[in-house]
Structure formats: structure tokens, C-alpha cells
C-alpha positions, -999 to 999 in steps of 0.1 A, spaced: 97 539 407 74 527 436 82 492 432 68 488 393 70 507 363 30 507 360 30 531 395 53 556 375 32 587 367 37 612 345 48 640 370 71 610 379 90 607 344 91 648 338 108 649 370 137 628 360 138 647 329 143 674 345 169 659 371 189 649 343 190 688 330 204 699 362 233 676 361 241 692 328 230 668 303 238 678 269 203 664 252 175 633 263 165 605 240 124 613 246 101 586 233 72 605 227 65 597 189 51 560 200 14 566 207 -13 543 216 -27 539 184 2 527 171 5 495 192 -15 474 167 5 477 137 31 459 153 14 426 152 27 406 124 65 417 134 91 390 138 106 410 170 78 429 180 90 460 197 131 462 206 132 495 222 137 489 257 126 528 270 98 522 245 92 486 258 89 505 295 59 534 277 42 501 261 41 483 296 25 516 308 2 522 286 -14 490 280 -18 492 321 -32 522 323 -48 523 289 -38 558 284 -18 580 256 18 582 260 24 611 285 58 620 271 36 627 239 7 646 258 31 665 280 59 675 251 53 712 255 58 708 293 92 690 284 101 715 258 101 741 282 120 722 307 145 718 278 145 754 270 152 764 307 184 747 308 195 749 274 191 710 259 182 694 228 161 670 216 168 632 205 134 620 191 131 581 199 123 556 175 108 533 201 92 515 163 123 509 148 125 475 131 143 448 153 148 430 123 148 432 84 114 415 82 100 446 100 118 475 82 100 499 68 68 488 78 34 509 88 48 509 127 76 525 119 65 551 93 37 561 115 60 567 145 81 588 118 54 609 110 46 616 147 82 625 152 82 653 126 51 670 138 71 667 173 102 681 155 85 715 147 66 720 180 102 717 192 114 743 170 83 767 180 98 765 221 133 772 199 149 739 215 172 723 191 164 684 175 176 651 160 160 623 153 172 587 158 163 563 128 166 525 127 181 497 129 183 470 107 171 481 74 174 460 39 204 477 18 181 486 -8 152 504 17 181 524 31 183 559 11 144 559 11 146 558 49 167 586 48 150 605 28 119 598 42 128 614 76 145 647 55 110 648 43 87 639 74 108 657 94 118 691 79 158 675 73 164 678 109 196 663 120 187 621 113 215 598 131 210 561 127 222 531 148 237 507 117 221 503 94 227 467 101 221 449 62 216 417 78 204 397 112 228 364 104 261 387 116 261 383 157 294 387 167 303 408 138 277 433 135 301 462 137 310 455 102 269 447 91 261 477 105 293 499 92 283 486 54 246 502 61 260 533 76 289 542 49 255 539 26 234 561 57 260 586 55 262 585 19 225 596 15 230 625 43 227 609 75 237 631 100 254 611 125 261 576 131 260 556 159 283 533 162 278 491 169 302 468 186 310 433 179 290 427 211 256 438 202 227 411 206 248 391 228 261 414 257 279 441 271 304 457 253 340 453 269 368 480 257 382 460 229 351 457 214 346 497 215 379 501 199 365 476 170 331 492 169 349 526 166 374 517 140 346 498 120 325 534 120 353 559 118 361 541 82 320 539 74 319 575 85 352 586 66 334 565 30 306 583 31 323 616 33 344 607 2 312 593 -18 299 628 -11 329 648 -24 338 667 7 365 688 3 398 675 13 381 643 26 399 623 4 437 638 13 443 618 37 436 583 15 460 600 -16 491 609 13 485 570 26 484 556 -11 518 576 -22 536 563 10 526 524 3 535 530 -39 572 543 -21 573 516 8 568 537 33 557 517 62 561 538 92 543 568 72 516 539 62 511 530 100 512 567 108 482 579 82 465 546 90 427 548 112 443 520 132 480 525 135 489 503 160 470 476 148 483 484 111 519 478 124 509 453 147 497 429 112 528 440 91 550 429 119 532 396 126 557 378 97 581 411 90 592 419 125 626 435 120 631 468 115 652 462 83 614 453 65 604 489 71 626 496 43 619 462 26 597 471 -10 577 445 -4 554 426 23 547 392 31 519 385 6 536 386 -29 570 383 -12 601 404 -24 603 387 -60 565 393 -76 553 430 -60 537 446 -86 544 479 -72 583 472 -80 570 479 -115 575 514 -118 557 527 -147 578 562 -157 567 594 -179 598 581 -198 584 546 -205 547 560 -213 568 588 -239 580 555 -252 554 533 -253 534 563 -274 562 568 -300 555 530 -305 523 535 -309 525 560 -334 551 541 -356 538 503 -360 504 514 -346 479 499 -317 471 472 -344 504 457 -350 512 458 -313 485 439 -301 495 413 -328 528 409 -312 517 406 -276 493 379 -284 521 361 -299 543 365 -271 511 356 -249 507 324 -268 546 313 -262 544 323 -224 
């Protein structure tokens, strides 16, 4: 880097590029939809820009006072991408670092740029996704998705969160898995998963293992809420083994297993409770799932029905309700 990144030049950055395609890389994050004219609409944000690759192109172009070569060189790029076979990810270096700046001209503009960028990819025939933001309000977050279907041509959009809200540090793998069940729901692509960590450090591997969990279930709600077929097997098979007590096959079907029987165990630990019908919360007394309702009871409960009528029924449970 010659000692600065404002010595970097623009043979400089395609070279890496290109250093990375020879080791095999799969695809590059490229930051070339932030352009010098957008620089401007980002005064008035609360976090200005929180990009750190895009924080390195605004640091060289306000030295230099030139356009962002990964934008002015993106056919050179594209063919270096074609060469050795990798795709695309389109940087959104604007992406609101907050949910004051969501959806604001910075970020829409940068959009915009991105989908032009999207079908020069496609003329070179190199493949594309584009990342999105980023904490976005709950109710901006289907028009942000389908804003980039529209901008850019419904090219595979992934999304980091959405995180719903900036108050969660520490638990922003569950503010960002609500905004990405709701991503997914309005046909986000991919998700990107957030740890516990994020704002405040690295990531060690427990919080991975929370950050995964957290957006294997955000993933797995969206597919449901979209009526994939056979998505919601797995939640029915889970459901009939906890109305039968069926712990173990509970843990088994679980997304967490370990951690499932690991909770259960906490106040049930002998094996003698994994036959028990009923857990520590209600106890083995009140469990409503002890009342099983049969086809028998329901025949019976109809033939009622039809001989003193709905009517006269309800008149007798709201007299038993007052004695009770």
C-alpha cells in the first residue's frame, strides 16, 4: 500500500482483484456503485458512512479529488472476473449505519448506480448479487426490497439484518433475525447472518453458533411465510412429537439440539423425564397437552349440540363458570 491508502492507485487495487481470482475466490465484494457525487448527500446522517472498504474509496477520493476507479475501471474488472470464472457482490458502501439514515437519497442513489452496474455485468456474462443494508425501520423494509428487484433487474439481493433497531448491542442477532425473517419474507435472496458481537468486537465461536441459530430460524420463517413446499414438514413432525412427549425426537428435529436438551435437562435431568408427559413449566398436574381431545369426544360433543342446541349449552357453562 506504499505506506498510505492515498498512494494506492488504481492499477494498484485491480491487481489485488485479480490476486484474489488466482487463489480461487469464489466472488469479490466491489464498491464501485459509491461515486463522487454522491459524497454530499451524506451530510445530515447520524453515522455518516459505516462501510469500512467504502470508508477506504472516500479517503481516496477526497485526496485525489477523482471518480471512484472501481467505478471507471468496471469493464476492466469484469473481464478479469470473466477470465477466472467469479461473480460479482455489488457493495453498498451507502448503506444506512443507522435507522435515522435508512432509506435516504445516499443510499437510493448508490442503488441506482448499482443496477446500471448489474447489467454491464451481465453484458461481460459474469454473474451478480447485490448486498443491501443494514439497519432499516420494519416498515421501510419490503420497499427496500423491492426497490432493488426493481433498480436492479431482481438480481440476487442479500441483506446484512435488517437490524429493526440500534438500542440492541449485544443482542443484535435477534434485531437483525426479526428484519431478516421479514427480508426473506419479501424475496431476499440471501441473508447474512449477525452475531451477538456486532458493534462491540470480534466475534468469538459461541457467538457464531448464536448468530447462526438466530438466522437459520429467520431463514427457515421466511420460507414458511412464502409457502415453500415441504418447508413447513419439519415444524408439523416436531409439533406431533411434543403433543406425544417425545423428547428425544423433540431435541432431534430441533435447529439447536443440544442446546434444546441442554434447557429440558437444566431442572428434568433423569432420563426417566424423557418419558415424563410433562416439563417443568406447568409441572405434571396442569399440562394442557394431557387433555387429549378425541374424534370420539368431538362425535359427542356434536350429538350435544344437536339435541339441547349451542344456545342451551352455553347457558349451562356460564352457570358452571359462575360457581367455579
Amino acid at each position: 500500500m506504499h505506506g498510505s491508502i492515498e498512494y494506492l492507485t488504481e492499477d494498484d487495487f485491480l491487481h489485488i482483484i485479480e490476486k484474489h481470482c488466482q487463489q480461487g475466490v469464489d466472488y469479490q465484494t466491489i464498491h464501485a456503485g459509491l461515486l463522487i457525487e454522491h459524497l454530499p448527500k451524506v451530510k445530515g446522517r447520524l453515522t455518516g458512512i459505516v462501510s469500512r472498504r467504502g470508508g477506504i474509496l472516500v479517503q481516496w477520493m477526497l485526496y485525489h479529488f477523482k471518480q471512484n476507479h472501481l467505478y471507471t475501471r468496471f469493464d476492466d474488472i469484469c473481464e478479469i472476473f470473466k477470465r477466472y470464472d467469479c461473480s460479482f457482490s455489488l457493495g453498498d458502501a451507502l448503506r444506512p449505519g443507522c435507522l435515522h439514515d435508512d432509506s435516504d437519497d445516499a443510499q437510493l442513489s448508490e442503488l441506482k448506480t448499482l443496477g446500471k452496474l448489474t447489467k454491464r455485468a451481465w453484458k461481460h456474462d459474469v454473474q451478480v448479487m447485490v448486498e443491501g443494508p443494514g439497519h432499516v425501520k420494519m416498515d421501510q423494509i419490503e420497499f427496500n426490497v423491492r426497490k432493488q428487484m426493481e433498480e436492479c433487474d431482481e438480481a440476487s439481493f442479500y441483506v446484512l439484518g435488517h437490524l429493526v433497531t440500534d438500542i440492541g448491542a449485544d443482542y443484535d442477532h435477534i434485531t437483525s433475525a426479526i428484519g431478516a425473517s421479514m427480508a426473506g419474507w419479501h424475496g431476499t435472496a440471501m441473508l447474512c447472518y449477525v452475531t451477538p458481537k456486532e458493534h462491540l468486537g470480534l466475534p468469538n465461536p459461541e457467538d457464531v453458533r448464536e448468530g447462526l441459530i438466530a438466522y437459520k430460524i429467520a431463514a427457515h420463517a421466511a420460507d414458511i411465510a412464502r409457502h415453500r413446499p415441504g418447508a413447513r414438514d419439519r415444524d408439523d413432525e416436531l409439533s406431533s412429537a411434543r403433543y406425544a412427549f417425545d423428547w428425544n425426537k423433540q431435541f432431534e428435529l430441533s435447529l439447536d439440539p443440544e442446546r434444546a436438551k441442554q434447557y429440558h435437562d437444566e431442572t428434568l435431568p433423569a432420563d426417566i423425564y424423557k418419558q415424563a408427559e410433562f416439563c417443568s413449566m406447568c409441572g405434571p398436574k396442569h399440562c394442557p397437552m394431557q387433555t387429549k381431545i378425541t374424534d370420539k369426544d368431538i362425535e359427542g360433543l356434536e350429538e350435544a349440540l344437536k339435541g339441547k342446541g349451542a344456545a342451551e349449552l352455553m347457558a349451562v357453562k356460564s352457570d358452571r363458570d359462575r360457581v367455579e
